[in-house]
SEDREN-263921 format. One record per residue: residue number from 0; residue in one letter; chain; x, y, z of N, C-alpha, C in turn. Coordinates in steps of 0.1 Angstrom, whole numbers, plus 5000, padded with zeros to 4 digits. Example, Ala and Ser with C-alpha at 12.3 -4.5 7.8 and 13.67 -1.06 7.14 Angstrom:
{0 "A" "A" {5132 4943 5078} {5123 4955 5078} {5132 4967 5078}}
{1 "S" "A" {5128 4978 5071} {5137 4989 5071} {5129 5000 5079}}
END
This chain:
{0 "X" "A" {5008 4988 5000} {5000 5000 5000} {5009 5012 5000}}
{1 "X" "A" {5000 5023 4994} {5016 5037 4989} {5009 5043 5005}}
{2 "X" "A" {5021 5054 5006} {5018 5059 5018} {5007 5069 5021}}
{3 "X" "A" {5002 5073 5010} {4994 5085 5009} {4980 5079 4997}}
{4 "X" "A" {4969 5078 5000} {4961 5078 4992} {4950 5092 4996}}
{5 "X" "A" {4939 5097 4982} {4930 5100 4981} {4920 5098 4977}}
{6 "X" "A" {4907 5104 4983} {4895 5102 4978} {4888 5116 4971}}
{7 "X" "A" {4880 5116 4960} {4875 5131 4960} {4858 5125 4956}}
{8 "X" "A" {4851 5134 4961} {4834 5131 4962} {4831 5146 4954}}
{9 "X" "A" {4825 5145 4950} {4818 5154 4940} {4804 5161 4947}}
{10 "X" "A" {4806 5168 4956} {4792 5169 4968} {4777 5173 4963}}
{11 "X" "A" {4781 5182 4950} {4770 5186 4942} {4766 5181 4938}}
{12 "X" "A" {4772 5168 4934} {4765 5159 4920} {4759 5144 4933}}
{13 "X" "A" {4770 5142 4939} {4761 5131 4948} {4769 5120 4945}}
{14 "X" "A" {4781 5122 4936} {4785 5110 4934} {4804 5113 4932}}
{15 "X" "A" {4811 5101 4931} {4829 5104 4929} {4831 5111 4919}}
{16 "X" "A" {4841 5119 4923} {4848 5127 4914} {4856 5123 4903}}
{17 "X" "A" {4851 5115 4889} {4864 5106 4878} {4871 5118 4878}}
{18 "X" "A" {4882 5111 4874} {4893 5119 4863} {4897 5133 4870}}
{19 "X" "A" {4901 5135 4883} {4905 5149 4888} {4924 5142 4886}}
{20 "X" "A" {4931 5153 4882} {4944 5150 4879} {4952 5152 4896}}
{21 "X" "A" {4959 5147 4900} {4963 5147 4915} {4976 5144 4915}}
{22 "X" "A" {4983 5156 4924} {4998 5155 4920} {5003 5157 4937}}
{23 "X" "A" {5017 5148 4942} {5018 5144 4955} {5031 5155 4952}}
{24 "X" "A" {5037 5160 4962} {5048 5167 4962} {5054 5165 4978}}
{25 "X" "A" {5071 5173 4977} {5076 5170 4990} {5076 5184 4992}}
{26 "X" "A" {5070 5193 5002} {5072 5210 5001} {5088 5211 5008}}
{27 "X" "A" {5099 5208 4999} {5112 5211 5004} {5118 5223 4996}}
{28 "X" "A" {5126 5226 4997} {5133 5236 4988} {5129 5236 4969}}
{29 "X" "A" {5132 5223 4969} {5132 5221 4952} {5114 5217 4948}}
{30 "X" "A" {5106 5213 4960} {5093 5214 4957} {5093 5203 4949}}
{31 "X" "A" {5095 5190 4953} {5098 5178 4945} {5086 5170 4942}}
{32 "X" "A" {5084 5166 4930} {5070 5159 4932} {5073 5146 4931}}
{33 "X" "A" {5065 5138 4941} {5065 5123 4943} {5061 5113 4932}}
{34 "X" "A" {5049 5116 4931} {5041 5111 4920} {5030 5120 4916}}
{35 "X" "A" {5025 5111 4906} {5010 5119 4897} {4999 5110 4897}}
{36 "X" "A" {4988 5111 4894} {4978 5105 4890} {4963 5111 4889}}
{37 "X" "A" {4955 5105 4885} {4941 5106 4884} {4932 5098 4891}}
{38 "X" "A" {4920 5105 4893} {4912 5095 4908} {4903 5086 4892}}
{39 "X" "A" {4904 5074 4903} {4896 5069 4893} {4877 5064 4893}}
{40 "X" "A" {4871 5058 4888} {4857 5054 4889} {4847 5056 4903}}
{41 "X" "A" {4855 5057 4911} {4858 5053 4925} {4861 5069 4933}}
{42 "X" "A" {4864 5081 4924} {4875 5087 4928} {4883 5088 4938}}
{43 "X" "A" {4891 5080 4938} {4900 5075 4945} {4911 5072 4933}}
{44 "X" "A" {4922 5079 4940} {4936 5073 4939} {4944 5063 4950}}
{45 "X" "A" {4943 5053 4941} {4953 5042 4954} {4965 5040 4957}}
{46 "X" "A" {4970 5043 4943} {4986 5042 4940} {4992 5053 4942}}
{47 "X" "A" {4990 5063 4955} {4998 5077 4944} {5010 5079 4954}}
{48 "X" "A" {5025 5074 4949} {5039 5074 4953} {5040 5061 4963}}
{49 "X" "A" {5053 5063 4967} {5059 5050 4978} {5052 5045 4991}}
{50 "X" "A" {5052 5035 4993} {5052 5028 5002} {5053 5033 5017}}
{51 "X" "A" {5067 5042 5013} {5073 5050 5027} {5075 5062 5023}}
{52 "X" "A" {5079 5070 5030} {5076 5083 5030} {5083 5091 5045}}
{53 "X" "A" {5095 5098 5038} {5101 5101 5050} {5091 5114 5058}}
{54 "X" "A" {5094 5116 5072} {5089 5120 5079} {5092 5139 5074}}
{55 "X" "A" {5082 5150 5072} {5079 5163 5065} {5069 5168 5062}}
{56 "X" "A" {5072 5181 5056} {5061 5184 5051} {5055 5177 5035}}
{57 "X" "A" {5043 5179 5033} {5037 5174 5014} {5027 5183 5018}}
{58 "X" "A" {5023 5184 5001} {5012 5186 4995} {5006 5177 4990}}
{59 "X" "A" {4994 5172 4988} {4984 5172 4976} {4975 5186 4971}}
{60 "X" "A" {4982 5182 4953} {4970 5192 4945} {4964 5190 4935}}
{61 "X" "A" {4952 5195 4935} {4942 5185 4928} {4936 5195 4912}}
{62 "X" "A" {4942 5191 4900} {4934 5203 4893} {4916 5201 4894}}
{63 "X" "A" {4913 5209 4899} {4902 5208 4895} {4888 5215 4886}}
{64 "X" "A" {4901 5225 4883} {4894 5230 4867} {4896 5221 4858}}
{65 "X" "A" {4906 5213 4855} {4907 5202 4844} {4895 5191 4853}}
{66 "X" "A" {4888 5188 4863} {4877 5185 4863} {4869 5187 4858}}
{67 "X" "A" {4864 5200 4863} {4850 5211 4863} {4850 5213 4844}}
{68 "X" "A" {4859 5213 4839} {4855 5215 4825} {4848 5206 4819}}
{69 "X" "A" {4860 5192 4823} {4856 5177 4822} {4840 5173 4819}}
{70 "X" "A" {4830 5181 4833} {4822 5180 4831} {4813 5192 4826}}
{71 "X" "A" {4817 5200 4818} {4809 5208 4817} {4803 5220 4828}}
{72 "X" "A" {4813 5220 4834} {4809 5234 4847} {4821 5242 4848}}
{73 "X" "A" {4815 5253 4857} {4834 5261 4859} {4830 5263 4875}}
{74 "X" "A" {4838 5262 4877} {4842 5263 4897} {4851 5274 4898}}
{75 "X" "A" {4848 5275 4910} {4857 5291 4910} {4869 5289 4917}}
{76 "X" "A" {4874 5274 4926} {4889 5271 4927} {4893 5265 4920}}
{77 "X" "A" {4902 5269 4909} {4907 5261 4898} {4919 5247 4905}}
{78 "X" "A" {4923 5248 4914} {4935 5242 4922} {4930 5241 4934}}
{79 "X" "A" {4928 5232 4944} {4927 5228 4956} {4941 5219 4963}}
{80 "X" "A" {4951 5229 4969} {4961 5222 4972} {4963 5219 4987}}
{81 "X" "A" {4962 5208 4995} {4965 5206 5008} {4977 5200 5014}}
{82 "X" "A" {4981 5211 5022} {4997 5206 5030} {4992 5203 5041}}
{83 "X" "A" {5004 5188 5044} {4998 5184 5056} {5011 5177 5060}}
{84 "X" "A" {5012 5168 5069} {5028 5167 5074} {5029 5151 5082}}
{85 "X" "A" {5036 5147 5076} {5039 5131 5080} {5047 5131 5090}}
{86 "X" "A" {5044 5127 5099} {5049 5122 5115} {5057 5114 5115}}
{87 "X" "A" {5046 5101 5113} {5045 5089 5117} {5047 5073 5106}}
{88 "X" "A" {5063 5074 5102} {5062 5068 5089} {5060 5054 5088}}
{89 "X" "A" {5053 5047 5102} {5044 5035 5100} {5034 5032 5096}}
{90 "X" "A" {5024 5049 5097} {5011 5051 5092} {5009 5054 5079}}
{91 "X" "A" {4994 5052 5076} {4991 5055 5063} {4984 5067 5065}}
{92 "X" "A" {4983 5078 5056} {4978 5090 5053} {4970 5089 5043}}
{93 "X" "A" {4955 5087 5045} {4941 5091 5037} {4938 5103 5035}}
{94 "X" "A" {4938 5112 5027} {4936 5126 5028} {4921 5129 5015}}
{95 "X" "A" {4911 5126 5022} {4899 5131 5012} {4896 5141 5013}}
{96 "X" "A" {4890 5146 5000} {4885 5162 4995} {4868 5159 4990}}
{97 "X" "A" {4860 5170 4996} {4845 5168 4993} {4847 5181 4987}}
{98 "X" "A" {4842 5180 4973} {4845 5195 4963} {4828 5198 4961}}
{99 "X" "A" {4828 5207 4952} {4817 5216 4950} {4823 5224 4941}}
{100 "X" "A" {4816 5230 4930} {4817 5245 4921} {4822 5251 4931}}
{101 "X" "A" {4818 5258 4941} {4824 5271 4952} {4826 5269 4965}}
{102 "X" "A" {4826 5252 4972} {4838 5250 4980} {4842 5240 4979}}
{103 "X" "A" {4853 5237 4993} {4856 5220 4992} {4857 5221 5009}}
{104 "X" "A" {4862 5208 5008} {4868 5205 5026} {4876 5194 5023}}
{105 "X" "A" {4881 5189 5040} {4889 5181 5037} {4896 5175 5047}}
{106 "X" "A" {4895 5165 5054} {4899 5161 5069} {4914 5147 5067}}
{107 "X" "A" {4915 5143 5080} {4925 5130 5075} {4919 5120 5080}}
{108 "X" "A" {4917 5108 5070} {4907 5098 5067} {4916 5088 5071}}
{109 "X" "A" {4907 5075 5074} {4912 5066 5079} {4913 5052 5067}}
END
């Protein structure tokens, strides 16, 4: 299992978010990105970077205008990016997003 997965829910619509492009980074100096991917059917990404994951800061950022076009709508945060910070490099970090045209949220999932 990678160390960081997401979910994105689509709150307006009632159903998962396909196809939001989702990009993992390390917020270090050089702003390194880990991995890439897209949520899938499910929206959920399962795969996104290593296993482990040294203990810092990251990002997930999620385009979500290359969503909102996707379907035909415009949202007014084109980018929803969340920094959050790995402790504990035995654990796994869930980090879901509930989006909307004009908000989101976003807690740490189990």
């Amino acid at each position: 299992m990678t160390a960081v997965t997401t979910h994105v829910l689509d709150t307006a619509l009632g159903r998962p978010a396909t196809g939001v492009p989702v990009r993992l980074e390390r917020l270090d100096a050089a702003m390194t990105t880990i991995a890439e991917g897209a949520t899938d059917d499910d929206g959920r990404v399962r795969k996104l970077g290593p296993g482990h994951l040294e203990p810092g800061p990251y990002r997930l950022s999620f385009d979500t205008d290359a969503y909102f076009a996707a379907i035909g709508t415009t949202g007014f945060f084109p980018e929803v990016a969340i920094a959050f910070t790995i402790t504990d490099v035995g654990e796994h970090y869930h980090v879901p997003l509930l989006l909307s045209p004009f908000s989101y949220s976003t807690y740490r999932g189990s």
